[in-house]
Each structure stands twice: as C-alpha cells, then as structure tokens.
N, C-alpha and C positions, 0 to 999 in steps of 0.2 A: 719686500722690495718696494723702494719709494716709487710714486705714478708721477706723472707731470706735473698737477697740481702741488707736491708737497715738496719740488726741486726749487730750489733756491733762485730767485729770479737775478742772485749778485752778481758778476764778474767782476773777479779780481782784475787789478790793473795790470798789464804784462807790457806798460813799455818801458824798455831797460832806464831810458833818463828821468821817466815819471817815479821810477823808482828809486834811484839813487835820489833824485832831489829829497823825497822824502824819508829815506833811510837816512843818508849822511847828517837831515834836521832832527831825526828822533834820536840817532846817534849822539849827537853836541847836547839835546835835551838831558837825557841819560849821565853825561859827563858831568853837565851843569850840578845837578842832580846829586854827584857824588860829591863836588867841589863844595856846594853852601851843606852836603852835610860833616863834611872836612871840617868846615868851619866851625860849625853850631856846635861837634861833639868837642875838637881842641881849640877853640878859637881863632878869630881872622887873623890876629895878630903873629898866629902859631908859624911853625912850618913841618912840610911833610919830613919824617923822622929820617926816611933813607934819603931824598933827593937834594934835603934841604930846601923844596922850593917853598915858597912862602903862599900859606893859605889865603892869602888874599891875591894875590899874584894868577892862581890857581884858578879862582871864584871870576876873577876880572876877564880871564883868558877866556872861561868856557861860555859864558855871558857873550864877551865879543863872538864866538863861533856862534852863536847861536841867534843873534843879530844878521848875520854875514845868510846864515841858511835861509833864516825867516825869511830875507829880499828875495835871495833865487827863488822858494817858495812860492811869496807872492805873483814874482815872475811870471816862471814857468805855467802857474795852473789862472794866469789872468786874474789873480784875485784882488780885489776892493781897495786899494792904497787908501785911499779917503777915507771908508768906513771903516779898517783896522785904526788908521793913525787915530781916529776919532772915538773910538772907543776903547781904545788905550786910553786917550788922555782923560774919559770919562772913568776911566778904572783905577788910572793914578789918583785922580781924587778922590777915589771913594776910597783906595787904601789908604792914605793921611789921613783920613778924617777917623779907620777905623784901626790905625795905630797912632792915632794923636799925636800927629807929626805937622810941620807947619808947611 
C-alpha cells in the first residue's frame, strides 16, 4: 500500500476548456501526422484513392488546423507569443540550413 511520501504530487488538469483546448490541438497534431505521411508514402501530388481528395490539399488543411489550435493554445494557457514566434523563426533557420534549403 503506497504512504504519502511515494503518492504523486501531479494533478491532472480537470477544467473541461483547458482540456478541450488541448485535446482538439493534439487531435489536428495526430491528423497533421497522418496527412505528411499520406504524402511521403504516395506522394503530395497523389490523391486519397476513395475521396479523391488531393494529398497536398489534405497536408495544407491539417497544417492550417493546427496553426488555428496553436493560437487558442497560446491563448488560453497565457503563453510567450514573443518567445514561440522567436524561436520558431530561430528553428526555421536551423532546418534550411540542415536540409540545405535557401
């Protein structure tokens, strides 16, 4: 039987909007997720076999969603607009330079 000492000091989150914000963003993540691997296995150019929808179409959509969560995100839990934008764009560089892109 666990004592006090070995009980988890965590709490889970339990408010229903702190959750959904970050559900509906892991969710778009996830989607994102399936979309660039849509892509990478038939290519961008391809499209999905029953919807017809076009795998780039697909890729652009869950991107966009996933942009849209990020802000509510940011929103909701007051986070850093200045140091994300900032370190994004300190990340975008470092990915061109480490897929030798201009």
């Amino acid at each position: 039987m666990p004592t006090n000492d070995l009980v988890s000091p965590w709490k889970p989150m339990d408010n229903s909007v702190d959750l959904k914000c970050l559900g509906k963003l892991l969710e778009e993540l996830g989607e994102a997720v399936a979309a660039a691997s849509r892509c990478l296995i038939q290519g961008i150019d391809e499209t999905e076999p029953i919807t017809g929808k076009p795998n780039r179409l697909w890729l652009e959509e869950e991107l966009a969603d996933i942009q849209a969560g990020a802000r509510i995100v940011t929103e909701r839990f007051h986070l850093r607009k200045d140091f994300i934008e900032a370190r994004s764009a300190r990340k975008e560089v470092q990915l061109r330079a480490w897929h030798l892109l201009p």
